[in-house]
mmCIF file of the C-alpha atoms, coordinates in Angstrom:
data_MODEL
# 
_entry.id   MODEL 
# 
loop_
_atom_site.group_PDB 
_atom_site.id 
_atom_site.type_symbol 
_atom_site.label_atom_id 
_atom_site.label_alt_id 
_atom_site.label_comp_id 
_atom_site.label_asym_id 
_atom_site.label_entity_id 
_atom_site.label_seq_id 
_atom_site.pdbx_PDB_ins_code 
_atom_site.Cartn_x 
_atom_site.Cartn_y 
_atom_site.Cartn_z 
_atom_site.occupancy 
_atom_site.B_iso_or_equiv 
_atom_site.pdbx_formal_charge 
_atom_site.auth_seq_id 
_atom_site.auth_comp_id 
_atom_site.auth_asym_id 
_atom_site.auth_atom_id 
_atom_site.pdbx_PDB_model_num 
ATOM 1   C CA . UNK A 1 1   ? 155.517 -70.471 240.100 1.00 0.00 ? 1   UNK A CA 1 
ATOM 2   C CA . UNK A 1 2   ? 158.136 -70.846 236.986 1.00 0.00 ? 2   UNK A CA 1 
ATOM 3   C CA . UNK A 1 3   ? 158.558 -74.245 236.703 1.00 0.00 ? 3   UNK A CA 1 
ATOM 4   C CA . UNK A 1 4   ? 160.855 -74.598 233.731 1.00 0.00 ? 4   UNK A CA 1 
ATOM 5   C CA . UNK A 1 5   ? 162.110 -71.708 231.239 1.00 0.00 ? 5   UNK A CA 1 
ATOM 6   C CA . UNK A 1 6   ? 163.004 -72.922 227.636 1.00 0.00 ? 6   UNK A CA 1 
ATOM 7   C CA . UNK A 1 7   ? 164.247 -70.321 225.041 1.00 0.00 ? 7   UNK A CA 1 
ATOM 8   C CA . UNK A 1 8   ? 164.655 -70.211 221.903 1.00 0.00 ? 8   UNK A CA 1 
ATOM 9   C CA . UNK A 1 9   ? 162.195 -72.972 221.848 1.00 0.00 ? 9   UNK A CA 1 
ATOM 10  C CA . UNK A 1 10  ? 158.659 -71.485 219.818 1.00 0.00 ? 10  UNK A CA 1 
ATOM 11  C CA . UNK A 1 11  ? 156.048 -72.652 221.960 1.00 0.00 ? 11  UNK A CA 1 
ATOM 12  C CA . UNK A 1 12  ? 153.496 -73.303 219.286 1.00 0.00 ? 12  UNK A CA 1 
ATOM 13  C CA . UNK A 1 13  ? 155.494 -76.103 218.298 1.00 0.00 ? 13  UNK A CA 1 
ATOM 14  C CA . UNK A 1 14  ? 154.727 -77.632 222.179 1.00 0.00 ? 14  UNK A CA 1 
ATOM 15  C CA . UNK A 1 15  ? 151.400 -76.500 222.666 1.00 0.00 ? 15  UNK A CA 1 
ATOM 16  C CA . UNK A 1 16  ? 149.587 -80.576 222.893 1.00 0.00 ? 16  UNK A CA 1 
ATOM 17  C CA . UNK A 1 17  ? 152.232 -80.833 225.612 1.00 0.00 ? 17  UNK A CA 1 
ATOM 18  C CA . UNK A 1 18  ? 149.640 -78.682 227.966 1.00 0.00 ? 18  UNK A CA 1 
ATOM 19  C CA . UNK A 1 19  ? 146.291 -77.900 229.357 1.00 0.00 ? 19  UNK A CA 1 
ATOM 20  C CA . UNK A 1 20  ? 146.313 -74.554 229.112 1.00 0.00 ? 20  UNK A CA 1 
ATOM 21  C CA . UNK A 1 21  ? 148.125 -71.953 227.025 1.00 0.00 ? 21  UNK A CA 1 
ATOM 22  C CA . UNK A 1 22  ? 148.463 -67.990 227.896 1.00 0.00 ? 22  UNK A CA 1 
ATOM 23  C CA . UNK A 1 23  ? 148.425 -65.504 225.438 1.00 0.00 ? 23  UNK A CA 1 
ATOM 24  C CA . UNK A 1 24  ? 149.180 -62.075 226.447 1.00 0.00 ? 24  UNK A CA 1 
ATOM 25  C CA . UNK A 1 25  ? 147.687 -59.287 223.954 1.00 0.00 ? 25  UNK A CA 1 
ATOM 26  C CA . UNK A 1 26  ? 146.342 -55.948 223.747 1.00 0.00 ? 26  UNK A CA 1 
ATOM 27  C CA . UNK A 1 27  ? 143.038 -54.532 223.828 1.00 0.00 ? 27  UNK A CA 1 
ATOM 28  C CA . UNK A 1 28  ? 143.076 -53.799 219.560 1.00 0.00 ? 28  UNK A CA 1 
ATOM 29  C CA . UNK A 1 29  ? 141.502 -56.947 218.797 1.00 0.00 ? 29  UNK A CA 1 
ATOM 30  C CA . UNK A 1 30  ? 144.341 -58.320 216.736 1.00 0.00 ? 30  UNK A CA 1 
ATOM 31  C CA . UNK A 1 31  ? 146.740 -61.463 216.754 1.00 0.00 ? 31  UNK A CA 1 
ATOM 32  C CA . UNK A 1 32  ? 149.197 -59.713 214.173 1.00 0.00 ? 32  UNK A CA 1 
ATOM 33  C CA . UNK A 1 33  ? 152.389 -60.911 214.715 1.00 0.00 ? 33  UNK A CA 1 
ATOM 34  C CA . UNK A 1 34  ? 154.479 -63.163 216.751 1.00 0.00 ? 34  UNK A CA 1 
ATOM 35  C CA . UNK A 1 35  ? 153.280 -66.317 219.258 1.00 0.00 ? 35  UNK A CA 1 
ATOM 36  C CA . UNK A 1 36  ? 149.697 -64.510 218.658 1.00 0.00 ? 36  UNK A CA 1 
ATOM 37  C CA . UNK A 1 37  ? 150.063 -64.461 215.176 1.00 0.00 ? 37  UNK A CA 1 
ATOM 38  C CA . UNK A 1 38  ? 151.048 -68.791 215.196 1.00 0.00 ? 38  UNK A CA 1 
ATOM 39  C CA . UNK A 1 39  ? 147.637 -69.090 217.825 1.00 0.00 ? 39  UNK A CA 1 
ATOM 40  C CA . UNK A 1 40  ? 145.372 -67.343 215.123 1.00 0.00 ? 40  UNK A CA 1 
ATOM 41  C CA . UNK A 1 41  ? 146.731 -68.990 212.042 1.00 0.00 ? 41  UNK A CA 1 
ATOM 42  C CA . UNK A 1 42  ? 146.816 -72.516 214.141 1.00 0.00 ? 42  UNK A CA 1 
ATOM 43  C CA . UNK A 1 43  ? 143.360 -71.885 216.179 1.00 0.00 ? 43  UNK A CA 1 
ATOM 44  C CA . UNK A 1 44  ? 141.412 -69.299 214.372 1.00 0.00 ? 44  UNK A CA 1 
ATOM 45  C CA . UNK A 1 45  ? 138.961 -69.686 216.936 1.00 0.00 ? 45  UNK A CA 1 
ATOM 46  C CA . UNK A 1 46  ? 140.959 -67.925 219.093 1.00 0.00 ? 46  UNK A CA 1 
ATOM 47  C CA . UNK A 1 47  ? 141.248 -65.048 217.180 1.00 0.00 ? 47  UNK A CA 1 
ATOM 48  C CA . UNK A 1 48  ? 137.612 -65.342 216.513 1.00 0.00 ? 48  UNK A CA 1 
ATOM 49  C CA . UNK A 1 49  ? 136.495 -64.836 220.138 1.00 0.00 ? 49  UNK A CA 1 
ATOM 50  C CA . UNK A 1 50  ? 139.348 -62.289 220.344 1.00 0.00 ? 50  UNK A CA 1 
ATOM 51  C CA . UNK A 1 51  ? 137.463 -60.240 217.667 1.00 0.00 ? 51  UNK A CA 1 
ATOM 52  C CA . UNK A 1 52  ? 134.461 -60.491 219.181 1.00 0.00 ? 52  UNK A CA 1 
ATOM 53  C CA . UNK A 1 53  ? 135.445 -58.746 221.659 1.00 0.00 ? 53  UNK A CA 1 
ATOM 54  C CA . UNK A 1 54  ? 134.950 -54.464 221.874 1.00 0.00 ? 54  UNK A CA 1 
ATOM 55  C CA . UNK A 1 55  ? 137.740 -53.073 220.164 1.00 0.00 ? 55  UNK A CA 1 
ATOM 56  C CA . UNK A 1 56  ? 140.373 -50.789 222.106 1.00 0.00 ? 56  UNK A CA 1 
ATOM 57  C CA . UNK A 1 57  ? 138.276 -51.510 225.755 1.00 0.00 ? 57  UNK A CA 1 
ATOM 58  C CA . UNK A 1 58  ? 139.950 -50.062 228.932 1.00 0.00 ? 58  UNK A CA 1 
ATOM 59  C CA . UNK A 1 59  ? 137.793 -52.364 230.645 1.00 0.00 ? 59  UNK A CA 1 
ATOM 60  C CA . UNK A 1 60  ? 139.149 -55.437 228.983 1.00 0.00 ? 60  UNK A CA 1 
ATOM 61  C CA . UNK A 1 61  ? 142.518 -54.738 230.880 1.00 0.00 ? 61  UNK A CA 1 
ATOM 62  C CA . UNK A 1 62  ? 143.424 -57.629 233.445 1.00 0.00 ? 62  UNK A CA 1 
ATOM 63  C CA . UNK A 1 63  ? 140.036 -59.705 232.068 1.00 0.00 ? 63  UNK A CA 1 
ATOM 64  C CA . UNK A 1 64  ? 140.731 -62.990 230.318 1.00 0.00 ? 64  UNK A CA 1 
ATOM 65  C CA . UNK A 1 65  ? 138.658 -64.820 227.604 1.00 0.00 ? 65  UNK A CA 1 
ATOM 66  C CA . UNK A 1 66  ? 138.349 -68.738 227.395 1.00 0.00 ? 66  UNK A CA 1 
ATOM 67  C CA . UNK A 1 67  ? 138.568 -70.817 224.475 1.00 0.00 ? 67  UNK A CA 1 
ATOM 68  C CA . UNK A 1 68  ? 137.605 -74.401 225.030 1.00 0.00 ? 68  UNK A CA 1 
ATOM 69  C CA . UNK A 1 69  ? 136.512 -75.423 221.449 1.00 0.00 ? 69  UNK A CA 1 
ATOM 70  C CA . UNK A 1 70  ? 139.836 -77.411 220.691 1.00 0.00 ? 70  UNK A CA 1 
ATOM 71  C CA . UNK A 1 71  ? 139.656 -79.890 223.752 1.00 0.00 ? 71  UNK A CA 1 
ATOM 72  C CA . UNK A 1 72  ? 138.027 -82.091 221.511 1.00 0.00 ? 72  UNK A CA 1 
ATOM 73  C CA . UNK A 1 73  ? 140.730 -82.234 218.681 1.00 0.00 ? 73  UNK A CA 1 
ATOM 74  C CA . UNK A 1 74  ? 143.170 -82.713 221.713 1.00 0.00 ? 74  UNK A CA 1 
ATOM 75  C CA . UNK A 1 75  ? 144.425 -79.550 221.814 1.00 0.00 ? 75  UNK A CA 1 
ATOM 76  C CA . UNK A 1 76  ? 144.478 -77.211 225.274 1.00 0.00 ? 76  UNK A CA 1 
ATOM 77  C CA . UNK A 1 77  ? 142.584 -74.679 226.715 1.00 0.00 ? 77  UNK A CA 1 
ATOM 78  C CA . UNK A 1 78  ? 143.413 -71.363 225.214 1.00 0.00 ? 78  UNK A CA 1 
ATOM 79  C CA . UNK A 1 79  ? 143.062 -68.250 227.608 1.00 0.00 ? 79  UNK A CA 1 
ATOM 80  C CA . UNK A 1 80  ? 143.826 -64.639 226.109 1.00 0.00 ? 80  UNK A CA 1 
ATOM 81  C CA . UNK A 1 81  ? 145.288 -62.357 228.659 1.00 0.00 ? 81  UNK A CA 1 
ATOM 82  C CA . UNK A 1 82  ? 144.800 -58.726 228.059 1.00 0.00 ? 82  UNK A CA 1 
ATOM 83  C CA . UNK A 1 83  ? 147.225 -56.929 229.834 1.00 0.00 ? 83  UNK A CA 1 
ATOM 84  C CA . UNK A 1 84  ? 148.350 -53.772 226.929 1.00 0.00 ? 84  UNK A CA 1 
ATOM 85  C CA . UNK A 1 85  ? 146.156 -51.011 225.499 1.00 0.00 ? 85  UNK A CA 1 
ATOM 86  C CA . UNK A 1 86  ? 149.242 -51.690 222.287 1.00 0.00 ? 86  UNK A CA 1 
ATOM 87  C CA . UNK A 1 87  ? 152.422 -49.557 221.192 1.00 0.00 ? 87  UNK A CA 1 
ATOM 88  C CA . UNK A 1 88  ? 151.305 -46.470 220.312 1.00 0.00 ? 88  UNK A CA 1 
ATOM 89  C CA . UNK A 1 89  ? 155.243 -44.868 220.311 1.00 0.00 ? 89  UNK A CA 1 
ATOM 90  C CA . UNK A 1 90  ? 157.676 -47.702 220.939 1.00 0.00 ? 90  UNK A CA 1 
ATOM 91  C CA . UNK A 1 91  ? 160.332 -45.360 220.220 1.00 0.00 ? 91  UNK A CA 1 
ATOM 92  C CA . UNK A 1 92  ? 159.229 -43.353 223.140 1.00 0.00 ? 92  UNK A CA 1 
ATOM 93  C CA . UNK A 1 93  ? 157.938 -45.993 225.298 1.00 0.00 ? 93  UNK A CA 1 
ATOM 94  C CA . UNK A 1 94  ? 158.660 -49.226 224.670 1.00 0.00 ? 94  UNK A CA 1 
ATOM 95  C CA . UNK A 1 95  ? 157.632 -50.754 228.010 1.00 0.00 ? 95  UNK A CA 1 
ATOM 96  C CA . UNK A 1 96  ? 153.546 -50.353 227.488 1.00 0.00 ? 96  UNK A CA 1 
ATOM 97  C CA . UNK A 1 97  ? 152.424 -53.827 229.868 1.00 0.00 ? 97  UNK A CA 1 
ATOM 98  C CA . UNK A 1 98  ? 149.693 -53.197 231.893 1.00 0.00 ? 98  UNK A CA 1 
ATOM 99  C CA . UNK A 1 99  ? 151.607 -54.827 234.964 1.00 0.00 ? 99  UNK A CA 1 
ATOM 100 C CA . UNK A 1 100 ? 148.399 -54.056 237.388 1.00 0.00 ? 100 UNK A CA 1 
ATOM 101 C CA . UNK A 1 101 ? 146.379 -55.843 234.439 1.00 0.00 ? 101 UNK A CA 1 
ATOM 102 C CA . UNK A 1 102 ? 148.989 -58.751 233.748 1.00 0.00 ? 102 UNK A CA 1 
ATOM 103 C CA . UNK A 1 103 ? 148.723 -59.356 237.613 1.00 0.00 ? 103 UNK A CA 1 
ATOM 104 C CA . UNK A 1 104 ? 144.888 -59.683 237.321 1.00 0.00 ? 104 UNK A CA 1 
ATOM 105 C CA . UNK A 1 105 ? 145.166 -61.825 234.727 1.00 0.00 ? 105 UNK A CA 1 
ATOM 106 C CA . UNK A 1 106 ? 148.055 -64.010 236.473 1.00 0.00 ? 106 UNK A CA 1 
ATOM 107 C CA . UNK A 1 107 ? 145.242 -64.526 239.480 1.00 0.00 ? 107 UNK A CA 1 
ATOM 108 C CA . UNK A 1 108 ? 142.589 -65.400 237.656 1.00 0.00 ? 108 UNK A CA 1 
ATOM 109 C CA . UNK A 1 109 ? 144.633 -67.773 235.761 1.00 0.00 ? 109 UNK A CA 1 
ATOM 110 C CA . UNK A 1 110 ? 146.392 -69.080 239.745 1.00 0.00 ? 110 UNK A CA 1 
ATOM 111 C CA . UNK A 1 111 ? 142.630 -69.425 240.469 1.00 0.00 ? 111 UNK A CA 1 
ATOM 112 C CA . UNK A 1 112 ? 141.223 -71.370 237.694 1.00 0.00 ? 112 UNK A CA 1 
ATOM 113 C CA . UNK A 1 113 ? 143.799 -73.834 236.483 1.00 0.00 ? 113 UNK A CA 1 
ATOM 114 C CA . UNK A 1 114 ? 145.117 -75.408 239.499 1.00 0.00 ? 114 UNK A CA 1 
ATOM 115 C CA . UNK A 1 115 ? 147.061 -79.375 238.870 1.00 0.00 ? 115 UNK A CA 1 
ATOM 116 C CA . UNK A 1 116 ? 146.940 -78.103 235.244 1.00 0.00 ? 116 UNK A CA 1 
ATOM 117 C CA . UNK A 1 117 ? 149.996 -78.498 233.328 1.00 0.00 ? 117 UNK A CA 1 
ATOM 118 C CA . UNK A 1 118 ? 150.578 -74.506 231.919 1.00 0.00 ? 118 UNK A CA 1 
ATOM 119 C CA . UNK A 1 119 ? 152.329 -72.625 229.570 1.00 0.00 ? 119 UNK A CA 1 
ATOM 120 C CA . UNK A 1 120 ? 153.285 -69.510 227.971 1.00 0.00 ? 120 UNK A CA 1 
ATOM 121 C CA . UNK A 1 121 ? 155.324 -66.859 226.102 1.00 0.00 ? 121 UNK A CA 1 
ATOM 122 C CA . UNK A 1 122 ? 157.449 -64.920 228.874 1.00 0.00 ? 122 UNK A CA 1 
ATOM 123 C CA . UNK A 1 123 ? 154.187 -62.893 229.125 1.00 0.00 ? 123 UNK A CA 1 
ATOM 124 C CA . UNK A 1 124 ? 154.122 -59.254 228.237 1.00 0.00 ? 124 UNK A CA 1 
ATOM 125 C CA . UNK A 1 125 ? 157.413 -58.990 226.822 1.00 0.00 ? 125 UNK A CA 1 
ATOM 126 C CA . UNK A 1 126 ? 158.118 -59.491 223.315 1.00 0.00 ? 126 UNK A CA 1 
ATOM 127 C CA . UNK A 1 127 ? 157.128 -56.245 221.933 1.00 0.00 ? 127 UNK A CA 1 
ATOM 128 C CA . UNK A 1 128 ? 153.789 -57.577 220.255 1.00 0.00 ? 128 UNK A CA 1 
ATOM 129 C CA . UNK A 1 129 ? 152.987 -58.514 224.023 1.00 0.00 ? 129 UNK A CA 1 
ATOM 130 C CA . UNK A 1 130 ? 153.844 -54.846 225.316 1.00 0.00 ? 130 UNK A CA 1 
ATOM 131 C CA . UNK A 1 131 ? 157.694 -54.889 225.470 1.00 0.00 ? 131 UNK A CA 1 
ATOM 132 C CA . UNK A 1 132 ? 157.505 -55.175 228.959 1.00 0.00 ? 132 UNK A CA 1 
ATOM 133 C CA . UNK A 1 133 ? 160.286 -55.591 231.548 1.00 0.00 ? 133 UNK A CA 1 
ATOM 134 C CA . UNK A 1 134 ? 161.746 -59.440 232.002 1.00 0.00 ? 134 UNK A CA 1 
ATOM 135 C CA . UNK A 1 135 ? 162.294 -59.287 235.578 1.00 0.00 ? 135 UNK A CA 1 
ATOM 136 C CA . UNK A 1 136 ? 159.404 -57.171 236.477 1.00 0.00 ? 136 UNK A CA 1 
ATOM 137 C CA . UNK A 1 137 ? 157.241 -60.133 234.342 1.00 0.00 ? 137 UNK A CA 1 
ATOM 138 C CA . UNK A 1 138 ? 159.080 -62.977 236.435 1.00 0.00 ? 138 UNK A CA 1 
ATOM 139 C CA . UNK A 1 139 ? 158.403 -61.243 239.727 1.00 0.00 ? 139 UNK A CA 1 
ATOM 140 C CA . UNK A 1 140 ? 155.057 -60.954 238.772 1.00 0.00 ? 140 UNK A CA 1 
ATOM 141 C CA . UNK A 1 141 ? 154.343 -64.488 237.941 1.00 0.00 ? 141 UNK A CA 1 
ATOM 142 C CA . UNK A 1 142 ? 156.221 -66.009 240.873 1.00 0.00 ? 142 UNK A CA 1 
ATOM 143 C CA . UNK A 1 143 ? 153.974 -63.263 243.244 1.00 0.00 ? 143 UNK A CA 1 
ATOM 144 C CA . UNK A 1 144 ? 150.857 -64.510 241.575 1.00 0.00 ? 144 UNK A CA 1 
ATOM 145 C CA . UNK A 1 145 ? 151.081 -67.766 240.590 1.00 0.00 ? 145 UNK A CA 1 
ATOM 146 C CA . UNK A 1 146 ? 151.252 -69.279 243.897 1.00 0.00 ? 146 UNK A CA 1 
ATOM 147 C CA . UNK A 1 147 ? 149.428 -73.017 242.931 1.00 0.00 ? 147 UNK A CA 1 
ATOM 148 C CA . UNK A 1 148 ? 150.088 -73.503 239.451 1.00 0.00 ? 148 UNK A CA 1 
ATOM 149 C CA . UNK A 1 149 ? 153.402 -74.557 237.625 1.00 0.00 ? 149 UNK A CA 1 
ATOM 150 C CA . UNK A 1 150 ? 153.916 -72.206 234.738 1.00 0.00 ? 150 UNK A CA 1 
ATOM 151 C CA . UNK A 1 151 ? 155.887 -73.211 232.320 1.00 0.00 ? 151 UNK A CA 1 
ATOM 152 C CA . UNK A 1 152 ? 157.940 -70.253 230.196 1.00 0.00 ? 152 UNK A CA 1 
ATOM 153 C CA . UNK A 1 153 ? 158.652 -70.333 226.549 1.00 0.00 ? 153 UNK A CA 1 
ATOM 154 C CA . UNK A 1 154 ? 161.292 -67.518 226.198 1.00 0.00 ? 154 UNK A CA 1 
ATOM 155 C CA . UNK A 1 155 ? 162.130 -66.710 222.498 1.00 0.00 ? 155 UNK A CA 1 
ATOM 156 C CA . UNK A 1 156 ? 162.389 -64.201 220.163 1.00 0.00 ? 156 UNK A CA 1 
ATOM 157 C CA . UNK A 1 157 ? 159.076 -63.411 218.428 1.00 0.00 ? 157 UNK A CA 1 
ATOM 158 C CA . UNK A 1 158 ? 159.297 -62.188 214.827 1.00 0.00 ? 158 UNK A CA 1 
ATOM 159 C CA . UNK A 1 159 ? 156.695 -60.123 212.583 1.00 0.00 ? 159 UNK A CA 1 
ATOM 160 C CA . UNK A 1 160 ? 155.122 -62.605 210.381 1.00 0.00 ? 160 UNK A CA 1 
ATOM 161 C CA . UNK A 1 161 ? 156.361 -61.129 207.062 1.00 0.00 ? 161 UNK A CA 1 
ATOM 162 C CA . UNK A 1 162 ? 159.875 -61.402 208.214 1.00 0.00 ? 162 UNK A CA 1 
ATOM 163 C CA . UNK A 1 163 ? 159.035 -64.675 209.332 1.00 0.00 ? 163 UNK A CA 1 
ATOM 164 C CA . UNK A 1 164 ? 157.837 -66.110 205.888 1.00 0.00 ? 164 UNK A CA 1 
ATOM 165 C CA . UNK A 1 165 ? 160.152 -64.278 204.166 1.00 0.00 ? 165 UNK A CA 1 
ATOM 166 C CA . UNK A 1 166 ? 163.301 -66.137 205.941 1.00 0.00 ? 166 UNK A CA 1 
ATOM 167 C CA . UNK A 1 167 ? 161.844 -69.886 205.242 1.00 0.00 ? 167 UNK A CA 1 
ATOM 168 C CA . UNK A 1 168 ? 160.861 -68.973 201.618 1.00 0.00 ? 168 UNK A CA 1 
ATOM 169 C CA . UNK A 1 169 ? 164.465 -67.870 201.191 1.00 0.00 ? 169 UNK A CA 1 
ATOM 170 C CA . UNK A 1 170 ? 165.826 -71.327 202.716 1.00 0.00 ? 170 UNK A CA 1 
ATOM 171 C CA . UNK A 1 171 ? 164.099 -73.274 200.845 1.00 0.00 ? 171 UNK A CA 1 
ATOM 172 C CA . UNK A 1 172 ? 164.921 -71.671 197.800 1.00 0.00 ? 172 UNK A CA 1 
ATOM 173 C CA . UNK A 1 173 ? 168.399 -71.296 198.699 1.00 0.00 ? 173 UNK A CA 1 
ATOM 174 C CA . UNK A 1 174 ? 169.612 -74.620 199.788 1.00 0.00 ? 174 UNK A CA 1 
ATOM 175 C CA . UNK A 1 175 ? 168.134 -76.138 196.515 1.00 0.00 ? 175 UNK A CA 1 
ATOM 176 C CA . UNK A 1 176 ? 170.153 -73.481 194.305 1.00 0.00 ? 176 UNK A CA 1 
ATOM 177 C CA . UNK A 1 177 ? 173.027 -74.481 196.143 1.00 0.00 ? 177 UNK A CA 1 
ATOM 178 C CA . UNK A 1 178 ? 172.579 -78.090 195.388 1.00 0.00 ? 178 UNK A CA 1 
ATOM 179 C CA . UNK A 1 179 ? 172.253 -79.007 199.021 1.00 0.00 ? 179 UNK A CA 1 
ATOM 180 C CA . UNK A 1 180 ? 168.582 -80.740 198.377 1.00 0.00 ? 180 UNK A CA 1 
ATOM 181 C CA . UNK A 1 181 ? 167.300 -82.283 195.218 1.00 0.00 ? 181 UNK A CA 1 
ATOM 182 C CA . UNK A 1 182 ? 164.094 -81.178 192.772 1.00 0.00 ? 182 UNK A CA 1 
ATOM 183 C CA . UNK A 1 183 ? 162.132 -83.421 194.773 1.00 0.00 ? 183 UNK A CA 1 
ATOM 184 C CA . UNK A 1 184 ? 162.984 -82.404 197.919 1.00 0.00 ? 184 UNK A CA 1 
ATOM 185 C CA . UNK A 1 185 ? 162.443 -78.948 196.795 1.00 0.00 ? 185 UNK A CA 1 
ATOM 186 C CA . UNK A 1 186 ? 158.752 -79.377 195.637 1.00 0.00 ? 186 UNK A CA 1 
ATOM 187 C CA . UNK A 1 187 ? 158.092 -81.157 198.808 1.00 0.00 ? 187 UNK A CA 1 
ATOM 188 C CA . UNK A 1 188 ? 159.627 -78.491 200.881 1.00 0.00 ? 188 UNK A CA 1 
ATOM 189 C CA . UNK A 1 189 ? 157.853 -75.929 198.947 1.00 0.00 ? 189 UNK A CA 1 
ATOM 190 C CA . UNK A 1 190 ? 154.308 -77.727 199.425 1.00 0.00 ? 190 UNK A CA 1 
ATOM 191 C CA . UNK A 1 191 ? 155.076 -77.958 203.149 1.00 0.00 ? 191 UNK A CA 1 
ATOM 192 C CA . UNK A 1 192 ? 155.514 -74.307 203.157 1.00 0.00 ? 192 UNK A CA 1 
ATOM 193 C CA . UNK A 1 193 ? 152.984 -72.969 201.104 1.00 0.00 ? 193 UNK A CA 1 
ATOM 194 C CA . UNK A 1 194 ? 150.781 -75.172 203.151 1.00 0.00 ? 194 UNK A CA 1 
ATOM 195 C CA . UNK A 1 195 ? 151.737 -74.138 206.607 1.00 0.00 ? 195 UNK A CA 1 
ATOM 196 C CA . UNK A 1 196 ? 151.800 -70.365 205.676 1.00 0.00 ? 196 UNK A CA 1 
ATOM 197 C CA . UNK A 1 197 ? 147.859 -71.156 204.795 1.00 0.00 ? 197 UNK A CA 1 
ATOM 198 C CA . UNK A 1 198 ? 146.640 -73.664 207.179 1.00 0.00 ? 198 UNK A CA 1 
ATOM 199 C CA . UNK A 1 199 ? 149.279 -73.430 210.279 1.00 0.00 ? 199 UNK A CA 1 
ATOM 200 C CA . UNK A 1 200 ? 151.154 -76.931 211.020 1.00 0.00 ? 200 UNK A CA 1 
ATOM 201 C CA . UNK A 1 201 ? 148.704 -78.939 213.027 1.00 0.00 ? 201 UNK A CA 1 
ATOM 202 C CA . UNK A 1 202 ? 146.239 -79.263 209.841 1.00 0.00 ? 202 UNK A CA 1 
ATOM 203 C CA . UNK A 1 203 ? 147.575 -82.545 207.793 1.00 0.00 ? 203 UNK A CA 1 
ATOM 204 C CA . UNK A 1 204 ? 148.941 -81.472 204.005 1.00 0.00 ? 204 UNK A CA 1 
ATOM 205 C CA . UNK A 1 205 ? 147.618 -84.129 201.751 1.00 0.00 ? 205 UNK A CA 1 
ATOM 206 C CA . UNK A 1 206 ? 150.785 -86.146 200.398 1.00 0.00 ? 206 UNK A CA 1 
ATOM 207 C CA . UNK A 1 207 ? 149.273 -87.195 197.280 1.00 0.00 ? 207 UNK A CA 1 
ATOM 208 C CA . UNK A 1 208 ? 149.311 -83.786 195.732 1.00 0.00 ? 208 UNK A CA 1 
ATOM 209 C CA . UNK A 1 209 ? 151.648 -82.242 193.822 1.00 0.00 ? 209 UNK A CA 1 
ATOM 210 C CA . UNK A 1 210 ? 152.553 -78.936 194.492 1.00 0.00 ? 210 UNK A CA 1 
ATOM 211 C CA . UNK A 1 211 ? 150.306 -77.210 191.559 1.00 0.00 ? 211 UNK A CA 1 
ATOM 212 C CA . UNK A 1 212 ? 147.649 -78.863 193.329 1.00 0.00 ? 212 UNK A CA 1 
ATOM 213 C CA . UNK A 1 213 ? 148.597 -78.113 196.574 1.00 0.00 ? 213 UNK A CA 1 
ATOM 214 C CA . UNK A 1 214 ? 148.404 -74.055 195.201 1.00 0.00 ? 214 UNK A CA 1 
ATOM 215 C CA . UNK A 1 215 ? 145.218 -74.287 193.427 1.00 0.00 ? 215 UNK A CA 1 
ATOM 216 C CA . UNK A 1 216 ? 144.099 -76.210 196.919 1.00 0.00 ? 216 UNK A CA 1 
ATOM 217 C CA . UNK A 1 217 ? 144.763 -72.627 198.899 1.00 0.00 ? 217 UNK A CA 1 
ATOM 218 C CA . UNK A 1 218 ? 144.015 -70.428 196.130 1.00 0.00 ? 218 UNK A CA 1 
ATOM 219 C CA . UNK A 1 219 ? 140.647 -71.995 196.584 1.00 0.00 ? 219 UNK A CA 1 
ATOM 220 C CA . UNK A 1 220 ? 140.528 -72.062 200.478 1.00 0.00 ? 220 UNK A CA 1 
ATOM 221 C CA . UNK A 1 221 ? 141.305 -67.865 199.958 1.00 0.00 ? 221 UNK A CA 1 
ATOM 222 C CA . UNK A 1 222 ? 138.238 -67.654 196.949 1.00 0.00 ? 222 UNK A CA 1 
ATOM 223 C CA . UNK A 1 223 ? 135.595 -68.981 199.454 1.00 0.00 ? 223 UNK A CA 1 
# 
């Protein structure tokens, strides 16, 4: 069942709070924007396994893959849901969840993660998820998800371009209007060229400057 619903709150930002994280994609193979977009940048090992996967599979709908390799670092389970074959024609239909395949997945998720503490996007409806109805999604889950409490992280989920864009532009623009100093500028600017490279659960060295901190990536992208 829905145990607590949080929005506006990005649940990448929460995700050592849990056990287990849902992510709810298609069958294409490709974390390209939004929550999934955060997971692969964060956990490329996630996307990894994703990939490995046979591109555009029908039989992949309502199946589930398992990443476990972060337990170690502290981090949670990771289970990728696929309950969308993708948008083809949003503009035509913009409601293309799998709901037979998101209740699969649900089950299998009821079934396997029981006294775990759970969370996820509101599955299946952001429109990288499958733009799928809200209260359809919320039926769903509280049909399914009969001996787990599933904790919903209900925000809007932006393309990642967009995304970079806006904090680029912040940064920029509260130093040229004199709200932060040089210093706080460079630092802010590390932090973000950083993050848009590494995610924000890999530690920026503090010692660099931020010439060093670009040659650092420009290096990471070379290998």
């Amino acid at each position: 069942m829905v145990k607590n619903v949080f929005i506006e709150e990005n649940l990448i930002n929460y995700v050592k709070d849990y056990d287990v994280i849902l992510i709810g994609t298609s069958i294409k193979n490709c974390f390209g924007n939004g929550f999934q977009y955060d997971i692969g940048l964060n956990f490329p090992d996630v996307l990894k396994i994703n990939k490995r996967t046979k591109y555009d599979d029908v039989n992949k709908l309502g199946t589930c893959e398992v990443v476990t390799s972060y337990q170690k670092k502290g981090f949670p389970i990771f289970v990728i849901c696929y309950i969308t074959k993708g948008r083809y024609r949003p503009d035509i239909k913009p409601d293309a969840v799998d709901y037979d395949a998101l209740k699969t997945c649900l089950e299998l998720v009821n079934n396997n993660f029981k006294n775990k503490k759970i969370a996820s996007t509101l599955i299946g409806n952001s429109e990288y998820e499958g733009g799928g109805d809200s209260m359809k999604i919320y039926h769903i889950i509280n049909e399914t998800c009969n001996d787990i409490d599933l904790d919903i992280y209900d925000f809007k989920q932006e393309d990642y371009k967009t995304k970079i864009k806006e904090k680029f532009n912040h940064i920029v623009n509260e130093y040229k209007s004199g709200k932060t100093t040089l210093e706080e500028y460079q630092n802010n600017m590390k932090r973000f060229c950083w993050e848009k490279t590494f995610g924000i659960y890999t530690p920026m060295p503090d010692d660099k400057s931020l010439s060093e901190i670009r040659n650092e990536i420009k290096n990471f992208k070379e290998k």
